[in-house]
N, C-alpha and C positions, 0 to 999 in steps of 0.2 A: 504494500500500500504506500502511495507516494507521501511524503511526508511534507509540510505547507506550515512555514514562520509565518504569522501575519504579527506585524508593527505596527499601531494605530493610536495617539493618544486619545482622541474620541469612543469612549465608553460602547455608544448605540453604534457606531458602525463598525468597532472590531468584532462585536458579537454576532450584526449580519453576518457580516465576511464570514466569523468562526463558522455560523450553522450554517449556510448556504454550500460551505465545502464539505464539514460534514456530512452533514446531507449526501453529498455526491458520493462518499467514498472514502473521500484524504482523513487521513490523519492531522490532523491542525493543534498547532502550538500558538499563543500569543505574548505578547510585550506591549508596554505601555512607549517604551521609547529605546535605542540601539543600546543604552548602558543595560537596560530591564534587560533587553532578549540576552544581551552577552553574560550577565549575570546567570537569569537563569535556567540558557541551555548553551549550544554550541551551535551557531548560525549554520557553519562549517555542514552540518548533519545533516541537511534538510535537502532535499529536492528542488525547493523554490522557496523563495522569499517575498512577499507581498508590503508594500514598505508606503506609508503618508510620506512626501517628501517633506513635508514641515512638520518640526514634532520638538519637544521640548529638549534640549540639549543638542545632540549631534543631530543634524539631517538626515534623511532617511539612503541619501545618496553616500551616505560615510560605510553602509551594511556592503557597500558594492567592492570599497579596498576590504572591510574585517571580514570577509567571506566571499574571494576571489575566485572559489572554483564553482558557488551556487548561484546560481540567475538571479535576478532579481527584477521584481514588475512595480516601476513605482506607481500610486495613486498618485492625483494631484485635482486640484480645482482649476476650470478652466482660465479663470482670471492668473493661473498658474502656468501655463500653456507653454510660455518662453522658458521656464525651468527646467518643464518637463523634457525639452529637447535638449537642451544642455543636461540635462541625467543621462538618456540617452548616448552622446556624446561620451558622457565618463564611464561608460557598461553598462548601463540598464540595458534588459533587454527586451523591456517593451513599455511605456507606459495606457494607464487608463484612465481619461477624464471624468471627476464626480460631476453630479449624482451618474451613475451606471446602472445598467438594469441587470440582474440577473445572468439572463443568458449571456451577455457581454462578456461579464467576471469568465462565466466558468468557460467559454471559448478561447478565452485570452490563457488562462491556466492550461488549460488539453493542448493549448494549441506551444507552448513554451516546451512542455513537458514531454511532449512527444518530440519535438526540436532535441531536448535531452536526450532523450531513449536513443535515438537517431543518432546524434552524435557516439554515445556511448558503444553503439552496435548491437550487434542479435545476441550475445553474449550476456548482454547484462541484465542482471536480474531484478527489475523494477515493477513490483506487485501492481494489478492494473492493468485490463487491455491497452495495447498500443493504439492511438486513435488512427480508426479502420476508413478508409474512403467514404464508409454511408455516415459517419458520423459527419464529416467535413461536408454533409450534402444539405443544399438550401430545405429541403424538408425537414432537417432535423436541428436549425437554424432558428426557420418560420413554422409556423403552424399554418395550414389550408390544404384541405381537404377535396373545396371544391373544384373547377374545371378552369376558372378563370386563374386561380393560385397554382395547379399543376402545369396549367399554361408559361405561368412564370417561373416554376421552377427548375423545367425543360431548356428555358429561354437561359438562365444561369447557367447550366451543363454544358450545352454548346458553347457558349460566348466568355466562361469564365477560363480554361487556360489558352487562348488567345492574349494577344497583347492589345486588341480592340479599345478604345474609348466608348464607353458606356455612361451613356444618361438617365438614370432614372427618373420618373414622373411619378407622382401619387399627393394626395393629400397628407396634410400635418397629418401623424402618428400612425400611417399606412404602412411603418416599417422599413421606413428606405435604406435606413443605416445599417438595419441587419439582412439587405440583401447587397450592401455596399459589401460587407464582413463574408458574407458568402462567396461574394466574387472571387477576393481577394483568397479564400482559404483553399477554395478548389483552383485557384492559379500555381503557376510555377513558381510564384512569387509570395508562398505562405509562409514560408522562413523567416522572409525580411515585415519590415514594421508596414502597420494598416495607422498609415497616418489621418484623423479626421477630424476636421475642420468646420464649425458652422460660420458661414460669411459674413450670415446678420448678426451676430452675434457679436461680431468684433468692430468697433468704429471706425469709421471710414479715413479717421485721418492716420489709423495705425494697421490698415489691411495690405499695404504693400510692403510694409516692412515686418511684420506677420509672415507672411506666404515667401517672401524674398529672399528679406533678412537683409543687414545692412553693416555698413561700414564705421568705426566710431568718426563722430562729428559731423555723423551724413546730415543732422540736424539736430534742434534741440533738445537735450536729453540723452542723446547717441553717447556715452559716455564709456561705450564698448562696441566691438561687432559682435555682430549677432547670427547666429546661423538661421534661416528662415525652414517654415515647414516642407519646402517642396523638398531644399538639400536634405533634409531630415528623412525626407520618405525615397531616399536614394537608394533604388534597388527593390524597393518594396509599391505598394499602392498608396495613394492620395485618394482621399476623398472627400471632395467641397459639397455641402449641403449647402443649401440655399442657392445655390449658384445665381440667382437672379437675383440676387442682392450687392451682388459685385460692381464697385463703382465704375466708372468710364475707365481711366486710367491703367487701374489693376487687371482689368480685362485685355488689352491689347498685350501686358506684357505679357499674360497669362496665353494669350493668342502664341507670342514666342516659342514659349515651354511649347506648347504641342507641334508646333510647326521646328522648330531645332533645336527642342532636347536642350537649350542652353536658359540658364537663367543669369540674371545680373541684379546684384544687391543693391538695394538703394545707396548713392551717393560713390559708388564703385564703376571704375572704367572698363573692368576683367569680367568677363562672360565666362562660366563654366557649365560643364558639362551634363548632365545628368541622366538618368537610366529610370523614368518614374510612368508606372501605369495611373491611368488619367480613369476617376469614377467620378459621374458628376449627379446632383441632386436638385427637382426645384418641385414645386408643388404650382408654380406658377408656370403660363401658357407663353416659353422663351421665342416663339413663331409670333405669337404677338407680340411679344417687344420689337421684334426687330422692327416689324414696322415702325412702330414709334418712336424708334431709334433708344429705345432703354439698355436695348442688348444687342450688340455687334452682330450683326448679320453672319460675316466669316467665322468667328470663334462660337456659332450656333452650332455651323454643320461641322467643325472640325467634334465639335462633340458631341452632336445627334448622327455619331458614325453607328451606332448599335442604341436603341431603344426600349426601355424596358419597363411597364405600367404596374404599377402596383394597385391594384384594383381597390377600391375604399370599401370599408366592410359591410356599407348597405348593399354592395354588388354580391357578397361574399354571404348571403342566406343561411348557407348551412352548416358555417362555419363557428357563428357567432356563441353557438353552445357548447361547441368542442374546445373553444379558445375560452371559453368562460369554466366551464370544470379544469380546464390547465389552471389558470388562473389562482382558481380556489384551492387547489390541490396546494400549489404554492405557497397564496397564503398562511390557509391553515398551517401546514406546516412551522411556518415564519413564528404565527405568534400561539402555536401549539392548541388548534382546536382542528384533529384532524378527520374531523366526525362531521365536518358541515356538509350538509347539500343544499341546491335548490328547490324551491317549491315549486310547485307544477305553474302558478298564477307569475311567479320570478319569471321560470322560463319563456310563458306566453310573454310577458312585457319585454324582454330582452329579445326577443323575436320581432316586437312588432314598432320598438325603439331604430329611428333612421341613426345612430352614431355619428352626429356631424363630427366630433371629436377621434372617431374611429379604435384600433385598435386602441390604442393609447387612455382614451374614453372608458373603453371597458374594462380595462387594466383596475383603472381608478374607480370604479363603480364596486367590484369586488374586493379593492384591497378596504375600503370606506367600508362595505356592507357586515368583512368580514370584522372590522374592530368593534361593529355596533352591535353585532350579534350575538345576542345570551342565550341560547338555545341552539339546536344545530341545524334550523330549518333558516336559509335567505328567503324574504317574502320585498314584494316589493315595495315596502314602504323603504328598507333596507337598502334596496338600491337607488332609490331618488333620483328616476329617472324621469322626471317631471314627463311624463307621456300626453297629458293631457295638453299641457301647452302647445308637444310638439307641432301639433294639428296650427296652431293658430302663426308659424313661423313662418312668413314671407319666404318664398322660394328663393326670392334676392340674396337672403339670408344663409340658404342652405348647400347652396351653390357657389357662395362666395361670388357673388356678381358685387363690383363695385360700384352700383349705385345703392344708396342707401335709403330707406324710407324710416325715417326718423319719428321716435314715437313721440307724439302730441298731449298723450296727458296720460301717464304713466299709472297716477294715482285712482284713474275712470275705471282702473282692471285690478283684478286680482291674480288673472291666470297667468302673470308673465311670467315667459319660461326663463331659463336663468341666462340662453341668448339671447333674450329680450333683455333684459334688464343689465347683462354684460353693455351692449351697445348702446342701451340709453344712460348708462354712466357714463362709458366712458365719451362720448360724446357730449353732456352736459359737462364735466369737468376737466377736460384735456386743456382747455383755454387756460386754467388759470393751478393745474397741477402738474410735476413733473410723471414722468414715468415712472419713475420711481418711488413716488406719493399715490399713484393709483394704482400698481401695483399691490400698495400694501393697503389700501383702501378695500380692496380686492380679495386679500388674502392670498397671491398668489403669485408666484415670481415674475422679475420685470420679462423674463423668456416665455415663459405661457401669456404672458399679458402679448408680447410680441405674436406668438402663434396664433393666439384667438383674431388679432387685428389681423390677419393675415387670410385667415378663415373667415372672419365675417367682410373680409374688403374692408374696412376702419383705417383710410389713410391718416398716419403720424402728422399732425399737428407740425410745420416748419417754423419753432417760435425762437426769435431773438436774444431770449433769456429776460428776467429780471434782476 
């Protein structure tokens, strides 16, 4: 049985980490911080190392010299991102952006570990199937059952070890990221790092030296070079989500990379080389920017070379149950009530719920139903899926058309669904709050506040500051 140090000073997420590998099989040890683990065990002994790069005393990049012959996977926060490539850099040999979901962790694990085994040879005795070609397979990745999901995951087998550029389509929480991770594991290129990147995520005046990387004094602040994410995913896959987020600028250079494999760092004269498979992501219709000149027409087709739909789960019918007992199985396990089911009245409302929010949606519906749940039956009050409102949501709304039909007196109803009343806040106070004030107004990170505006068509407010 493979044996797994996890480092974490956060109490609630070493415990995830712990059961979730458990769970799987590993053996898991923990530490509060690199003096803790080296006290006491011997880092030396383990298989893999799972490490916060920030933690009280040494970094979690210090585990990589006091345990030179065990891998090491550091965590980090995305606002963490330029570290995490510089860990990278010093021997990490792979990192993973919080929050993570699940299947992520334990991919990234199988997927290190058998890189071990591999090295190691047929000789070595490492308790623990060797991860077998169907486990690397987008069904075992994604969940879908139906004919439009087998469609996609056909489409993956062929086009994934090719060196193709690949675009993926679908709506927020359709999964794009885990069929990016699919591509990548079924390539010839699963060895090397699955770098990924969301575009909106990062501000615009720091997305070119993000992705680039830069030279010290390329400008304010540059008080070093930097290595950028594309050198980082040198040998391995890229993967930009949002892609249609991408400003004018960063897209032409970005047009470069695919067209000569060279990149050049901000504020630098020297173009080098590079060897990187090209996955791209958008939820948005990149055939209509181009008209409107949002999105480069040429850097379109250089990446709608292979196309691949991630179908949204109202398409996905008879899925929606199979991915909801996954779910719950999950769960329960997580916070030890592994006795729940659904009620037959849950199951009809989950069947007859359109998931504007999709897989992602449903994720959230079961991990909520399962904390609220004192008994071992899900009814739907439990899952709070306002069904009743659904009926009354503007098609504009559900579709993500950008025209919006703004609600007029909020107060005349009672039934508004909770997209209704997302869009009528945040449209009544985006004038005079920041994002990050209605975010938490909200209850919900300034990235789902991003996603939802993105799903409902809610253009961002261009305000001058006060």
């Amino acid at each position: 049985m493979p044996r797994i140090l996890i480092v974490e000073d956060e109490d609630i997420i070493r415990s995830a980490v712990r059961k979730l590998l458990q769970h799987a099989g590993y053996e898991v040890a923990d530490a509060g911080s690199v003096e803790e683990a080296e006290r006491s065990c011997d880092p030396e002994q383990f298989d893999l190392i799972i490490s916060d790069l920030r933690l009280p005393g040494a970094p979690g990049t210090e585990l990589i010299n006091r345990a030179p012959n065990t891998p090491v996977l550091i965590m980090t926060s995305y606002a963490s991102l330029r570290s995490a490539v510089d860990s990278m850099k010093m021997g990490a040999v792979e990192y993973i952006a919080k929050p993570f979901d699940h299947d992520e962790m334990l991919a990234a694990v199988e997927k290190i570990l058998a890189r071990r085994r591999s090295a190691a040879g047929p000789s070595a005795d490492t308790a623990g199937p060797a991860r077998s070609p169907e486990e690397s397979d987008p069904a075992s990745i994604m969940f879908g059952q139906c004919d439009p999901m087998q469609r996609v995951f056909t489409l993956i087998r062929k086009v994934a070890p090719t060196e193709t550029t690949v675009l993926i389509q679908g709506e927020s929480g359709t999964g794009k990221e885990l069929a990016a991770r699919a591509l990548h594991l079924l390539s010839p290129r699963a060895s090397k790092p699955l770098i990924s990147v969301n575009c909106a995520a990062i501000p615009e005046s720091l997305i070119e030296s993000e992705l680039f990387g830069h030279e010290k004094g390329a400008f304010t602040g540059a008080v070093s070079a930097r290595t950028g994410l594309i050198e980082a995913a040198d040998g391995g896959s890229l993967f930009l989500d949002e892609i249609g987020e991408l400003p004018a600028e960063a897209q032409a250079r970005l047009l470069r990379v695919l067209q000569e494999n060279e990149i050049r760092k901000v504020g630098s004269t020297q173009s080098r080389t590079v060897n990187v498979r090209m996955i791209a992501a958008t939820h948005r219709n990149l055939k209509a920017m181009t008209r409107t000149g949002e999105f480069r027409e040429d850097l379109y087709y250089r990446l709608n070379v292979m196309q691949i739909r991630i179908p949204p789960l109202r398409e996905r019918q008879s899925d929606i149950l199979g991915l909801a007992r996954r779910f719950l199985a999950r769960q329960g396990e997580k916070m030890g009530k592994a006795n729940l089911n659904l009620s037959p009245e849950a199951m009809r409302a989950m069947e007859r719920h359109r998931w504007p929010g999709n897989v992602r949606e449903l994720e959230n519906a079961i991990e909520r139903a399962t904390i609220l749940c004192d008994g071992d039956v899900i009814t739907p009050g439990l899952l709070d899926l306002e069904l009743e409102g659904d009926e009354h949501i503007p098609e504009t709304l559900v579709e993500g058309n950008n025209e919006q039909t703004r609600a007029t007196d909020v107060d005349a109803s009672n039934d508004l669904s909770l997209e209704d009343y997302f869009q009528h806040f945040v449209l009544e106070n985006q004038d005079r709050m920041s994002e990050t004030e209605l975010a938490q107004k909200l209850g919900i990170s300034r990235k789902s506040l991003w996603e939802r505006r993105q799903r409902l068509g809610i253009p961002r407010k261009k305000t001058s500051g006060n």
